[in-house]
PDB file of N, CA, C and O in Angstrom:
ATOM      1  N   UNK A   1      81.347 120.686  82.407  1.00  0.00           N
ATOM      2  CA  UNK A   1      80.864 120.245  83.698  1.00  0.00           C
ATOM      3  C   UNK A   1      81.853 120.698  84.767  1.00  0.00           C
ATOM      4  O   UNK A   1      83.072 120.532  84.821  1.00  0.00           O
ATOM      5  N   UNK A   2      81.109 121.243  85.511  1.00  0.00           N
ATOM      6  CA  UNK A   2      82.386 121.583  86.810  1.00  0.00           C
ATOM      7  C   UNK A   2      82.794 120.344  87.607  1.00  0.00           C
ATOM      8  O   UNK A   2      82.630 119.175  87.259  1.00  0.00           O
ATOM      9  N   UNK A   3      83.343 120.787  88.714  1.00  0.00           N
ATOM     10  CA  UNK A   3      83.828 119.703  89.626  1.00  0.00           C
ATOM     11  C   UNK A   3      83.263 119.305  90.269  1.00  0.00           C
ATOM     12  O   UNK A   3      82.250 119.983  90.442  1.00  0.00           O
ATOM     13  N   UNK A   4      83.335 117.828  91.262  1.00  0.00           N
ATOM     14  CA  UNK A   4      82.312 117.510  92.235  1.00  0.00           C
ATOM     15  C   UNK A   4      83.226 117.043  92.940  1.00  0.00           C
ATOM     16  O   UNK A   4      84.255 116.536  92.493  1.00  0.00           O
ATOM     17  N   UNK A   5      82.828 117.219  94.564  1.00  0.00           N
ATOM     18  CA  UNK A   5      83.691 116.925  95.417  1.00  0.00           C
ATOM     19  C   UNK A   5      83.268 115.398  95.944  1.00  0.00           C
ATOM     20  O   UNK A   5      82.073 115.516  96.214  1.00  0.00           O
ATOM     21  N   UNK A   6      83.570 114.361  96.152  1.00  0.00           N
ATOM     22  CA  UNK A   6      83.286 113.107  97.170  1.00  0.00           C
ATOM     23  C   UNK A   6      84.252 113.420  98.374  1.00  0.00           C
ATOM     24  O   UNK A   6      85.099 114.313  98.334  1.00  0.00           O
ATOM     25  N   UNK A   7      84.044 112.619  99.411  1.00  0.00           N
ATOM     26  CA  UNK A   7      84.518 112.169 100.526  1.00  0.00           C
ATOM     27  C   UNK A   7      83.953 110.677 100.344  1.00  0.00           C
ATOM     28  O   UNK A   7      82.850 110.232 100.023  1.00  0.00           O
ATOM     29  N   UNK A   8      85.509 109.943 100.778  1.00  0.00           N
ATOM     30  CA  UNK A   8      85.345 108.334 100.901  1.00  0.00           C
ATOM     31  C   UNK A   8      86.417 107.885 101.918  1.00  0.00           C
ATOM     32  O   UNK A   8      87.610 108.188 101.926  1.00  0.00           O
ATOM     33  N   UNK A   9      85.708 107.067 102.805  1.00  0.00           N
ATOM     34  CA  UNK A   9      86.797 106.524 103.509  1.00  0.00           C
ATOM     35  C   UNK A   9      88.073 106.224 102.859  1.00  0.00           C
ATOM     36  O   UNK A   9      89.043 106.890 103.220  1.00  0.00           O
ATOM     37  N   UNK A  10      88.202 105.488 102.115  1.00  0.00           N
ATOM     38  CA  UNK A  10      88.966 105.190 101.054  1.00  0.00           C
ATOM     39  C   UNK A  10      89.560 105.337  99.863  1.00  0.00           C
ATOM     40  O   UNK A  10      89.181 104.665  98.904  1.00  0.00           O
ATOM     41  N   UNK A  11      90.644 106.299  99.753  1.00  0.00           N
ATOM     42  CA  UNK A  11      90.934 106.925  97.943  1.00  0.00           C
ATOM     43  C   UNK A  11      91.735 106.564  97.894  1.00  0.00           C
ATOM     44  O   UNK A  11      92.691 106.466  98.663  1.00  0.00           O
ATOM     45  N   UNK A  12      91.414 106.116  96.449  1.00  0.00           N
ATOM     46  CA  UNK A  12      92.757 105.598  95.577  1.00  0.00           C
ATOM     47  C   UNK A  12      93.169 106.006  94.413  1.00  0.00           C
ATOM     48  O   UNK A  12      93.869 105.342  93.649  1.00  0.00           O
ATOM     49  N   UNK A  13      92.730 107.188  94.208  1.00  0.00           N
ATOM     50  CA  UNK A  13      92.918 108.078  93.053  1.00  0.00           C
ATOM     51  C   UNK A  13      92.088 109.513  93.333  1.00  0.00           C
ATOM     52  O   UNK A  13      90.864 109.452  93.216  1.00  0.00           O
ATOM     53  N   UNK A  14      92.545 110.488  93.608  1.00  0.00           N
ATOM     54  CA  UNK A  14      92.051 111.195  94.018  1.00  0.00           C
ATOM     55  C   UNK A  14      90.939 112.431  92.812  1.00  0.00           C
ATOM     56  O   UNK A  14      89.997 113.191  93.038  1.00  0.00           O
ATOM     57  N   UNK A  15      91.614 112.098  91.723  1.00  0.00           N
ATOM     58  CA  UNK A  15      91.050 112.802  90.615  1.00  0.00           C
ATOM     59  C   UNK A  15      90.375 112.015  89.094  1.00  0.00           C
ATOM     60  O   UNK A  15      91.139 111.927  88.133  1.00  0.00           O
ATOM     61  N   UNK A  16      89.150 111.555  88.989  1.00  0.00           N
ATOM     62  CA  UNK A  16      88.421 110.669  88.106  1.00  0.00           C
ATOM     63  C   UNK A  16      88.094 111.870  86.956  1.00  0.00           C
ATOM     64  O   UNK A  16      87.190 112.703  87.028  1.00  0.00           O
ATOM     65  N   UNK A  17      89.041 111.725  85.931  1.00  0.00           N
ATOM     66  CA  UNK A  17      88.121 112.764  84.854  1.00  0.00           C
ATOM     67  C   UNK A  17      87.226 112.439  84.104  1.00  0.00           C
ATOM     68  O   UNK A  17      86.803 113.302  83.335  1.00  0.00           O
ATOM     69  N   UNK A  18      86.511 110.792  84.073  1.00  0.00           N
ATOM     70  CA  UNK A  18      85.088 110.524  83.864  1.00  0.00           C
ATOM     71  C   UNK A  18      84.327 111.023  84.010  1.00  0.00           C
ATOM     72  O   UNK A  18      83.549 111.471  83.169  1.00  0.00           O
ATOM     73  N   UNK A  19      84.293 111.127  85.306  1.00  0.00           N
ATOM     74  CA  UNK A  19      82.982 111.874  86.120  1.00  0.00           C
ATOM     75  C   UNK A  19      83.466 113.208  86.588  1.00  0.00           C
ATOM     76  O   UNK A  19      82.644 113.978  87.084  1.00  0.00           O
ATOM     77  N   UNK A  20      84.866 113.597  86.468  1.00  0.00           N
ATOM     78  CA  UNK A  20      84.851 115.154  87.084  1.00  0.00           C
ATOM     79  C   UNK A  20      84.878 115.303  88.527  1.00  0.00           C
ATOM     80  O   UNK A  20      84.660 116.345  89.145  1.00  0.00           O
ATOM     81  N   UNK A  21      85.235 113.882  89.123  1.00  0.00           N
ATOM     82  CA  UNK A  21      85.336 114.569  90.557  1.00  0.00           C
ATOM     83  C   UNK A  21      86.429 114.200  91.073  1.00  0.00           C
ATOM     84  O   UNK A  21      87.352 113.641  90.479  1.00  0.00           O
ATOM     85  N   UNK A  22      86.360 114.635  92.752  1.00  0.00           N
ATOM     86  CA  UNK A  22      87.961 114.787  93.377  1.00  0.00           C
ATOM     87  C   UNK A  22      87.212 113.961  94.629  1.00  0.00           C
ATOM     88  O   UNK A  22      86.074 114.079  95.083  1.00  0.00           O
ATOM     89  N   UNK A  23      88.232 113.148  94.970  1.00  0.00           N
ATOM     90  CA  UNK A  23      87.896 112.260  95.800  1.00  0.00           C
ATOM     91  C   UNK A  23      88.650 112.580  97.227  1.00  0.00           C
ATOM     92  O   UNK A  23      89.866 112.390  97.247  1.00  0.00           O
ATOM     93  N   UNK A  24      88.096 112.988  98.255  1.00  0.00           N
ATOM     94  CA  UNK A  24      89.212 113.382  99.658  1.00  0.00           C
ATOM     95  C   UNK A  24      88.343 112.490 100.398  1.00  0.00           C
ATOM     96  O   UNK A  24      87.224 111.995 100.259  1.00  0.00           O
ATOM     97  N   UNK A  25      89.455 112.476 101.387  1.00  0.00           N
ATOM     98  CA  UNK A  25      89.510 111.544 102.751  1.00  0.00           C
ATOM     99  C   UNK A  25      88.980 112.143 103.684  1.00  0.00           C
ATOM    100  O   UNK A  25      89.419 113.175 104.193  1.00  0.00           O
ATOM    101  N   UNK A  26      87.341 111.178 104.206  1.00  0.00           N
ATOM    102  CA  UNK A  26      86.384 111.429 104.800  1.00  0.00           C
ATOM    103  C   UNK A  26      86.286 112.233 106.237  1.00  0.00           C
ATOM    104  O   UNK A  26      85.516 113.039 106.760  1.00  0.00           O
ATOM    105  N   UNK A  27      88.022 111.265 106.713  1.00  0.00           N
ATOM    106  CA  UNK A  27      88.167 112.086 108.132  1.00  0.00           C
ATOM    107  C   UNK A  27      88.673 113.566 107.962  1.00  0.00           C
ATOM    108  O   UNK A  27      88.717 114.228 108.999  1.00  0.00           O
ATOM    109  N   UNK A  28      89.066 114.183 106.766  1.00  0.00           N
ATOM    110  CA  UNK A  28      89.918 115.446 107.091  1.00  0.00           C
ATOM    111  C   UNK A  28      88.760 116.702 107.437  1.00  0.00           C
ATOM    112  O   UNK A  28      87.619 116.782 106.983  1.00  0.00           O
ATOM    113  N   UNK A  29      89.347 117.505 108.249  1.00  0.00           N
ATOM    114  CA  UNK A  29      88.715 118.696 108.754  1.00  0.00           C
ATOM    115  C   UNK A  29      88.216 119.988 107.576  1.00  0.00           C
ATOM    116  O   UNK A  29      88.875 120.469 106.654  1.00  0.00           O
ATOM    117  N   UNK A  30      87.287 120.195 107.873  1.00  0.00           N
ATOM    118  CA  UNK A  30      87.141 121.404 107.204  1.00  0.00           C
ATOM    119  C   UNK A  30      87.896 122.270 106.020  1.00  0.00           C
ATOM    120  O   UNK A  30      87.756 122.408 104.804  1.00  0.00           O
ATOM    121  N   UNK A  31      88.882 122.837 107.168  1.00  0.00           N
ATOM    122  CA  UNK A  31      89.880 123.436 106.609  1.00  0.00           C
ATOM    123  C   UNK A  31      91.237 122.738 105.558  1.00  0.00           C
ATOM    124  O   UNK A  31      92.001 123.302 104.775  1.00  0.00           O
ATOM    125  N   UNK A  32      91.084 121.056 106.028  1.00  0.00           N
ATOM    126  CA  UNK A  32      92.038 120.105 104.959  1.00  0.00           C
ATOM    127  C   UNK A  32      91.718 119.385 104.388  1.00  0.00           C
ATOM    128  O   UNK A  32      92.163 118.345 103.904  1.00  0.00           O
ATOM    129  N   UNK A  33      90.684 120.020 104.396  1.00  0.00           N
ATOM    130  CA  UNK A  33      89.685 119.627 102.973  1.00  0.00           C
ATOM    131  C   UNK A  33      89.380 120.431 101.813  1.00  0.00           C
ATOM    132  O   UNK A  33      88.953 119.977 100.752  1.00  0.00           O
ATOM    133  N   UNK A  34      89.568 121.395 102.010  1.00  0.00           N
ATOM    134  CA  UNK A  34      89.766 122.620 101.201  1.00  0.00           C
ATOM    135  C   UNK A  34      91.005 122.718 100.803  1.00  0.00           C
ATOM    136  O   UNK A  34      91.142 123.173  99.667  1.00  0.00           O
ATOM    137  N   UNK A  35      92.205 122.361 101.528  1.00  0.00           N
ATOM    138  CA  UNK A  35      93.607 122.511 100.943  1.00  0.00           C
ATOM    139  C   UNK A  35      93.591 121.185 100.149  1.00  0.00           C
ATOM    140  O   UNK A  35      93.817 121.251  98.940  1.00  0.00           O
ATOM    141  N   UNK A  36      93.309 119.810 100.807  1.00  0.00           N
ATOM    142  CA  UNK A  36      93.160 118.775  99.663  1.00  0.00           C
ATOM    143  C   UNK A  36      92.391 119.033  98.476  1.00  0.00           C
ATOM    144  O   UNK A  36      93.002 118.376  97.633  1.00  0.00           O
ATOM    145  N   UNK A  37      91.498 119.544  97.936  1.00  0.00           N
ATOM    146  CA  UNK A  37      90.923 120.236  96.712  1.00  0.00           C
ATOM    147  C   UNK A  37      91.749 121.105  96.016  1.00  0.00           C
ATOM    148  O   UNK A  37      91.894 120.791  94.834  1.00  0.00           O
ATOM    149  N   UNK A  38      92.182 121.840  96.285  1.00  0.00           N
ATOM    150  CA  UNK A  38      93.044 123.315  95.840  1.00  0.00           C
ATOM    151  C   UNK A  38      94.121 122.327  95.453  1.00  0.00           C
ATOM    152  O   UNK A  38      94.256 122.327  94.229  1.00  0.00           O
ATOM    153  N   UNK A  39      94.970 121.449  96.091  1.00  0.00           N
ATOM    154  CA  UNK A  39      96.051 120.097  95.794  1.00  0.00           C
ATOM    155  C   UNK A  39      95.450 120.030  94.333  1.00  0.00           C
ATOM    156  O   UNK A  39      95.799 120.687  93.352  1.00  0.00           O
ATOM    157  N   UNK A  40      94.506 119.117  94.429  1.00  0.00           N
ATOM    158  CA  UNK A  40      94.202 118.825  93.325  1.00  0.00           C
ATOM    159  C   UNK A  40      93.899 119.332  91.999  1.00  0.00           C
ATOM    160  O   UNK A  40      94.240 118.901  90.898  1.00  0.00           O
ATOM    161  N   UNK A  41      92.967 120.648  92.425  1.00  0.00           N
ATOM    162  CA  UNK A  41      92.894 121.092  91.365  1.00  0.00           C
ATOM    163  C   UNK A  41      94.379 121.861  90.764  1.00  0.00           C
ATOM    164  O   UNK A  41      94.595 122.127  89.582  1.00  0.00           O
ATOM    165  N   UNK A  42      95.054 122.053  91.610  1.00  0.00           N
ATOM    166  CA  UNK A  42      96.426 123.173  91.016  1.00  0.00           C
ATOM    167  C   UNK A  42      97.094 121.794  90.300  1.00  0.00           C
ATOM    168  O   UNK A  42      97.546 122.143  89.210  1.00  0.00           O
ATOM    169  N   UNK A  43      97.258 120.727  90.469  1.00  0.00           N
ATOM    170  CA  UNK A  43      97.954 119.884  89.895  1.00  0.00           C
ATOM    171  C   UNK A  43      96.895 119.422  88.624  1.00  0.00           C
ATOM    172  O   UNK A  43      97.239 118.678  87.705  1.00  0.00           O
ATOM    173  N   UNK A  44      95.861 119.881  88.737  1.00  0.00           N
ATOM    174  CA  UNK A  44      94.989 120.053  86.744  1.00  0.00           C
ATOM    175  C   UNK A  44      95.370 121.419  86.414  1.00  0.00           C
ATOM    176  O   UNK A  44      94.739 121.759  85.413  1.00  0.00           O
ATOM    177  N   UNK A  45      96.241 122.474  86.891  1.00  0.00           N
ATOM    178  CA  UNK A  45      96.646 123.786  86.110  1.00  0.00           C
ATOM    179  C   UNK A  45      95.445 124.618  86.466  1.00  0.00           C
ATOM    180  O   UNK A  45      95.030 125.384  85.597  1.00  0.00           O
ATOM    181  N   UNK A  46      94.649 124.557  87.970  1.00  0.00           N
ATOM    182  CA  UNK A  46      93.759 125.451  87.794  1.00  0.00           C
ATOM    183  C   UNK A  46      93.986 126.876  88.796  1.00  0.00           C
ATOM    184  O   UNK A  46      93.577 126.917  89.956  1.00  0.00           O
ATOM    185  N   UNK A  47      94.461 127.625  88.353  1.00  0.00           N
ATOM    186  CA  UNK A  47      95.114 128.521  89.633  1.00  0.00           C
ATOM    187  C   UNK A  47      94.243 128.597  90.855  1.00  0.00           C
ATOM    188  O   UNK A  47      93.058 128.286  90.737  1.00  0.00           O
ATOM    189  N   UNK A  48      94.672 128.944  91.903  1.00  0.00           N
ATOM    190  CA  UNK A  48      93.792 128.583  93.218  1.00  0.00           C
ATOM    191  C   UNK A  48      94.424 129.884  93.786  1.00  0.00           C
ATOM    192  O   UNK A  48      95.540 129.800  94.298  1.00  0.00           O
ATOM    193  N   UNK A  49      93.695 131.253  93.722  1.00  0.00           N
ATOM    194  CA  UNK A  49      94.642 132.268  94.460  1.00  0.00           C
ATOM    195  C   UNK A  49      93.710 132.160  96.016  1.00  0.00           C
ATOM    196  O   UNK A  49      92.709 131.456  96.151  1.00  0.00           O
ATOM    197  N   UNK A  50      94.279 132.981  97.032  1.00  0.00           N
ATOM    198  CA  UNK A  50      93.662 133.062  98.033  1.00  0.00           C
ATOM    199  C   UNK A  50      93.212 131.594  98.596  1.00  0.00           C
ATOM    200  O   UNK A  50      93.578 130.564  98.031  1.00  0.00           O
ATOM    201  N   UNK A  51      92.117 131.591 100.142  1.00  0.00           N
ATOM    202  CA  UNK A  51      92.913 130.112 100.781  1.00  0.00           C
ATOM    203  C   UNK A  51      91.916 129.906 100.630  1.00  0.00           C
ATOM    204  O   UNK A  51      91.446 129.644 101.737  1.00  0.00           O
ATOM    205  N   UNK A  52      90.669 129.796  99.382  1.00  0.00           N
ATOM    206  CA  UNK A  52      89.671 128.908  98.947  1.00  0.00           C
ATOM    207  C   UNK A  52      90.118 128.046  97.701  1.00  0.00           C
ATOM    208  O   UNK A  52      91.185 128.012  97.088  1.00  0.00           O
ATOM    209  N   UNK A  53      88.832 127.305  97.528  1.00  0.00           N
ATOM    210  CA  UNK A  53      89.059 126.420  96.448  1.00  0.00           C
ATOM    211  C   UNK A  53      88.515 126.946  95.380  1.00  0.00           C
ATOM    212  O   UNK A  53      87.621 127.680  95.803  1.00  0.00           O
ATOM    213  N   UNK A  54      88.551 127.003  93.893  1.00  0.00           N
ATOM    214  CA  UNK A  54      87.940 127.889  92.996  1.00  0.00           C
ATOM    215  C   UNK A  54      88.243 127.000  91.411  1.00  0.00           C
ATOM    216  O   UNK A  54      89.261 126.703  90.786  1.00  0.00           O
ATOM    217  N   UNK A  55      86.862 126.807  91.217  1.00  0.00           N
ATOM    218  CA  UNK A  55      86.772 125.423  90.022  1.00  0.00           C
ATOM    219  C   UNK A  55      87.410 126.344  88.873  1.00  0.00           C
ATOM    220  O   UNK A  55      87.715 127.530  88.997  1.00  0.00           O
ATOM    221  N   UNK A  56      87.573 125.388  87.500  1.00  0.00           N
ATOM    222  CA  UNK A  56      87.913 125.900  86.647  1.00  0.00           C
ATOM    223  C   UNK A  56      87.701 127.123  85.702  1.00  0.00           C
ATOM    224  O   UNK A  56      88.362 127.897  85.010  1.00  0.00           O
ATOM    225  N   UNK A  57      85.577 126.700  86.288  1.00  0.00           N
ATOM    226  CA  UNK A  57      85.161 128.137  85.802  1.00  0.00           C
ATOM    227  C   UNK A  57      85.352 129.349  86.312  1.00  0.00           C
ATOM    228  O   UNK A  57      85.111 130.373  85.673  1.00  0.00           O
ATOM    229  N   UNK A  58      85.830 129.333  87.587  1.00  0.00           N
ATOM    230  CA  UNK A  58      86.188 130.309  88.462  1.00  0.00           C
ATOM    231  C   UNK A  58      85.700 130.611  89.647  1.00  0.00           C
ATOM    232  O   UNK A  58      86.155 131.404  90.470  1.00  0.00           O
ATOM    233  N   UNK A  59      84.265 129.605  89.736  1.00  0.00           N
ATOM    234  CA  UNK A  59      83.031 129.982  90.879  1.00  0.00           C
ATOM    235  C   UNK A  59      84.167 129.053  92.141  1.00  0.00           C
ATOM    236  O   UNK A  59      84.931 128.144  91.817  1.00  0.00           O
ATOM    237  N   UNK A  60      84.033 129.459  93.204  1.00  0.00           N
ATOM    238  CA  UNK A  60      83.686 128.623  94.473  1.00  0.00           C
ATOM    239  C   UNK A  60      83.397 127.314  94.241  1.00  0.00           C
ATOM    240  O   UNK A  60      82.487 126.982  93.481  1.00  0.00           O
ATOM    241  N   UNK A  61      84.314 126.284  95.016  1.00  0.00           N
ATOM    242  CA  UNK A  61      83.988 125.051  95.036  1.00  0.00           C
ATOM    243  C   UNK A  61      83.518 124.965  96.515  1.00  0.00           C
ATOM    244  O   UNK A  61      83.984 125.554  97.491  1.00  0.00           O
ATOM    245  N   UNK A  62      82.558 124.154  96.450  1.00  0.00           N
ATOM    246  CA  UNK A  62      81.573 123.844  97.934  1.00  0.00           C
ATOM    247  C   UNK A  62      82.566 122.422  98.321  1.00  0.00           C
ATOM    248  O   UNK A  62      82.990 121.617  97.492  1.00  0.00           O
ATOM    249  N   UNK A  63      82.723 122.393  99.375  1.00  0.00           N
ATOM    250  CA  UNK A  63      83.458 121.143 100.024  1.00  0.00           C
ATOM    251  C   UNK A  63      82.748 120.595 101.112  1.00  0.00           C
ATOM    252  O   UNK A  63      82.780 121.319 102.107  1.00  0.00           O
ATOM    253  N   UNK A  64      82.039 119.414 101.252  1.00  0.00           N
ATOM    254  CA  UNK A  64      81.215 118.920 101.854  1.00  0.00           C
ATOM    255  C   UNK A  64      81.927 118.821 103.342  1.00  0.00           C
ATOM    256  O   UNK A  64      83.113 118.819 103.671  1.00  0.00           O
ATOM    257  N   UNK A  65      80.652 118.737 104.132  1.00  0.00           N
ATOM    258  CA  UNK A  65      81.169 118.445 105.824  1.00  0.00           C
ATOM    259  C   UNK A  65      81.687 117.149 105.829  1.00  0.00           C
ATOM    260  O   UNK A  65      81.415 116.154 105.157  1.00  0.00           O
ATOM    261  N   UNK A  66      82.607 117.394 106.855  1.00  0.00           N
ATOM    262  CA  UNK A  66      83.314 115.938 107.202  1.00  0.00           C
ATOM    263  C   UNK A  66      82.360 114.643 107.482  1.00  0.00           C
ATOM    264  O   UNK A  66      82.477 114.128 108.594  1.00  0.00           O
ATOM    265  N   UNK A  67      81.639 114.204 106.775  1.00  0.00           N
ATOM    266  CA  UNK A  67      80.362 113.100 106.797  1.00  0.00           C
ATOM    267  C   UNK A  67      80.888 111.905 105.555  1.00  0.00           C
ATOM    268  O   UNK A  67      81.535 112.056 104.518  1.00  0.00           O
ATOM    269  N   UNK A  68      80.458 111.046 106.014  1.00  0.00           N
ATOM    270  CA  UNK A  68      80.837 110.058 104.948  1.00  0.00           C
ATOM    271  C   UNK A  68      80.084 109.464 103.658  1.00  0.00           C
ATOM    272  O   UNK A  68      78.905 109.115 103.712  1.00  0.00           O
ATOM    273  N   UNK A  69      80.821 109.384 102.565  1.00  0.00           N
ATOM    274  CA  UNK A  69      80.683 109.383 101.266  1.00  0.00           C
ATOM    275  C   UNK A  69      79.343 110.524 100.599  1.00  0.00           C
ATOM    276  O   UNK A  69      78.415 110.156  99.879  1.00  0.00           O
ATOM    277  N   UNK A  70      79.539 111.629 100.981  1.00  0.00           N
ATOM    278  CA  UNK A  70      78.528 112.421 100.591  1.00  0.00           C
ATOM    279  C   UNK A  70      79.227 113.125  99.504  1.00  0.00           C
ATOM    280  O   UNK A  70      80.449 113.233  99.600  1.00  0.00           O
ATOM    281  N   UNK A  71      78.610 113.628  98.467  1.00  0.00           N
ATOM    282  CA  UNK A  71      79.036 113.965  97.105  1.00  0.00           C
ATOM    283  C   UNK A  71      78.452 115.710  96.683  1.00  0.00           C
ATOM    284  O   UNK A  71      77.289 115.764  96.283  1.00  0.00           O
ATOM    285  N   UNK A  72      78.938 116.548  96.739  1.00  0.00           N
ATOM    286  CA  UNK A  72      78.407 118.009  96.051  1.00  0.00           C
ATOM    287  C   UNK A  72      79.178 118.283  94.877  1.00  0.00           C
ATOM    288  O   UNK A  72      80.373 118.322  94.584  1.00  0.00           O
ATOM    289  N   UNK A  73      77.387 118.568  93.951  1.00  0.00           N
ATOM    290  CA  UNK A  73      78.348 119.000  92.836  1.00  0.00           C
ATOM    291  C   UNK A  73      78.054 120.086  92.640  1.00  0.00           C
ATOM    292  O   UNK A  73      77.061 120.586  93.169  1.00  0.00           O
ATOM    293  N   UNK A  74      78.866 120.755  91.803  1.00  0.00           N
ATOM    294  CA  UNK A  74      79.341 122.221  91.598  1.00  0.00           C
ATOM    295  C   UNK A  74      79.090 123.080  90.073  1.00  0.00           C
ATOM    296  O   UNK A  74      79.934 123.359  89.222  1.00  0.00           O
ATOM    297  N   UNK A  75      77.867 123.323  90.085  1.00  0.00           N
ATOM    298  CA  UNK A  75      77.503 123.711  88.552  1.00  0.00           C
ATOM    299  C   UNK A  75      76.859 123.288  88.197  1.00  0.00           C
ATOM    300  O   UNK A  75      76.539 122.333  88.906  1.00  0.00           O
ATOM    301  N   UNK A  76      75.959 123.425  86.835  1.00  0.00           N
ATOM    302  CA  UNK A  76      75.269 122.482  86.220  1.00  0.00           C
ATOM    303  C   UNK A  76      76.256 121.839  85.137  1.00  0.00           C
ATOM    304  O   UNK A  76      75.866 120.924  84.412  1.00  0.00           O
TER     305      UNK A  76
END
């Protein structure tokens, strides 16, 4: 299963490997929201070259608009 991104007002763990997703903070912009992902995933060992985010399988991770608690997932 690939990754899924949330946005929540509120994180308190940013990485659930239950469910496979990464939890970022609802207010961050665009662009630090994409570096908060790439955070995360490089700290699961997933190399992140260049200034996107890029799941384990290798595809593009989609990072939702700054909107609250909206969830994309990434793969089947």
């Amino acid at each position: 299963m690939c990754v899924r991104i949330c946005r929540a007002d509120r994180v308190t763990a940013p990485w659930d490997h239950v469910t496979g997703t990464i939890t970022i903070p609802a207010e961050l912009t665009a662009d630090r929201a994409v570096t908060a992902v790439r955070a995360v995933l490089t700290a699961l060992a997933v190399q992140q070259p260049g200034g996107r985010a890029i799941c384990w399988c290798g595809a593009d991770v989609a990072v939702p608009a700054p909107t609250r608690d909206e969830v994309v997932a990434h793969g089947a």
